[in-house]
C-alpha positions in Angstrom: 58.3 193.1 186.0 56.0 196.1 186.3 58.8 198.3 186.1 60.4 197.1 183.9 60.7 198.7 180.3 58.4 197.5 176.9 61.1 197.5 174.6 63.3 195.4 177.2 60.8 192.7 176.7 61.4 189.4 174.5 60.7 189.3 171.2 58.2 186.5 169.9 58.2 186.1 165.9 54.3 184.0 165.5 51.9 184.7 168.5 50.0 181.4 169.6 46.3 181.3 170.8 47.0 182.4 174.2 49.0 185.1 173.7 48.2 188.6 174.7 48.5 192.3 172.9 49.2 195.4 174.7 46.7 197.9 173.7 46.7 201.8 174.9 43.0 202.2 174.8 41.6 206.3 175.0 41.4 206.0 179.0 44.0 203.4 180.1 46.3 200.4 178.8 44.9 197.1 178.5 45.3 193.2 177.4 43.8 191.8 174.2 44.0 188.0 173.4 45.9 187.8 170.4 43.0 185.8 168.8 40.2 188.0 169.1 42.3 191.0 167.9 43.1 189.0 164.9 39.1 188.5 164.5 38.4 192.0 165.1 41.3 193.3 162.3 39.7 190.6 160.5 36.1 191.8 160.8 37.1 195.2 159.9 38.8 194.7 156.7 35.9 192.5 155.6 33.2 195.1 156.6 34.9 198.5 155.7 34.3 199.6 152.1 36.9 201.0 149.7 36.5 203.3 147.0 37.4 201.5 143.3 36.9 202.0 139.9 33.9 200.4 139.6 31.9 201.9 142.6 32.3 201.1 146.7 32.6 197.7 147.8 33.6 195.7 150.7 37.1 193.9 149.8 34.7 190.6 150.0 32.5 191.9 147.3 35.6 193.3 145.2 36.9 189.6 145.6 34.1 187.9 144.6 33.4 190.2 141.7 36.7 189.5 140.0 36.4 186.1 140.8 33.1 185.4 138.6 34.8 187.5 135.6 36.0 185.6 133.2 37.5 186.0 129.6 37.0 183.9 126.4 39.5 183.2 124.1 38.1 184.9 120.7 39.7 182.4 118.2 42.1 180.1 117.3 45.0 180.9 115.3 47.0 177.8 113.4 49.0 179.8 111.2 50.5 183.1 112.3 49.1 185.3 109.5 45.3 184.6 111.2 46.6 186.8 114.5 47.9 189.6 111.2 44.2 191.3 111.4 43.8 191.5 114.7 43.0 195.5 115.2 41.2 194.9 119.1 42.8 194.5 122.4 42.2 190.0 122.9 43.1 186.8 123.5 43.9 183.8 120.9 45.0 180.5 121.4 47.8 179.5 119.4 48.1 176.1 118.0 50.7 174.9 116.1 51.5 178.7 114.5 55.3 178.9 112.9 57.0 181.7 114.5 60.4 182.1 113.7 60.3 178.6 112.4 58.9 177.2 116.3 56.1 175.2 116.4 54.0 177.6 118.9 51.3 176.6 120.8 49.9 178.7 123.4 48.5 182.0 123.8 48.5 185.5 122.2 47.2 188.7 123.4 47.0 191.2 121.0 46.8 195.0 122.3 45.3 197.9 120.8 45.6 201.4 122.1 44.7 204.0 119.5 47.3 203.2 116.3 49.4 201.1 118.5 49.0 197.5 118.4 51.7 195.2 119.7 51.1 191.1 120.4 52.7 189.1 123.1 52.5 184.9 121.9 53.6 182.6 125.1 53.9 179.0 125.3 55.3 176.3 124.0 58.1 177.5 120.9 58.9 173.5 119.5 59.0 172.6 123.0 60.4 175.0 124.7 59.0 177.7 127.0 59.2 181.2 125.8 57.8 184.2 124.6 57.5 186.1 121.4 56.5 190.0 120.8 56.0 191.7 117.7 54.4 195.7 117.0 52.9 197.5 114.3 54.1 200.6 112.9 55.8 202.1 110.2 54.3 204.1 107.1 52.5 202.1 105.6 51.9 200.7 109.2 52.5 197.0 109.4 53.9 194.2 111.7 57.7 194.0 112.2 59.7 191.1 113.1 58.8 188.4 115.4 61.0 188.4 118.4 61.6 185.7 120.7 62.6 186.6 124.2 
């Protein structure tokens, strides 16, 4: 077997504890068990630091971060004209809202960017899952249509 080509050995699809990894090291070839290479990829993605928006953090740190966020829903909408002044990017439960005639209940996110505001309402539509969009523009601007997707 020592001569015998790499790629002319058999394939294996999941390594088991065990198993061993070739590894060309900077002075010679050697053998890796399978399990501590997967703790040593392991270590280094938890300890290695990447560059994000909001500063340098391990991916651990970045996890937990987003993990403790949370967003509150800023009201509660039971007829659709309520979610009409809404200027700011956020999120509204819906509940019991006619759209379209449908009973909605659910959730709508309005967002703002500059002049544009559009809302997205998904949920329940008199039962049935769906989803409803709507924008404002125009002159005067103002909301168009409802429509349900």
């Amino acid at each position: 077997m020592a001569d015998q080509k790499i790629n002319a050995l058999p394939t294996k699809t999941a390594p088991i504890t065990g198993d061993k990894c070739l590894m060309s090291g900077a002075a010679e070839e050697y053998l890796i068990d399978y399990d501590k290479l997967a703790t040593a990829i392991l270590n280094k993605l938890t300890s290695k630091t990447f560059t994000l928006d909001q500063g340098t953090k391990t991916l651990i740190a970045a996890v937990n971060e987003l993990n403790s966020k949370s967003f509150s829903v800023s009201n509660i909408a039971t007829d659709v004209s309520q979610l009409d002044d809404i200027e700011e990017t956020t999120v509204s439960y819906v509940s019991g809202a006619l759209i379209e005639e449908k009973s909605v209940y659910g959730f709508a996110i309005t967002i703002a960017y500059g002049s544009v505001v559009s809302q997205i309402v998904f949920g329940s539509f008199s039962g049935s899952s769906s989803i409803a969009v709507r924008g404002k523009s125009g002159s005067p601007i103002s909301w168009k249509s409802w429509k349900i997707l």
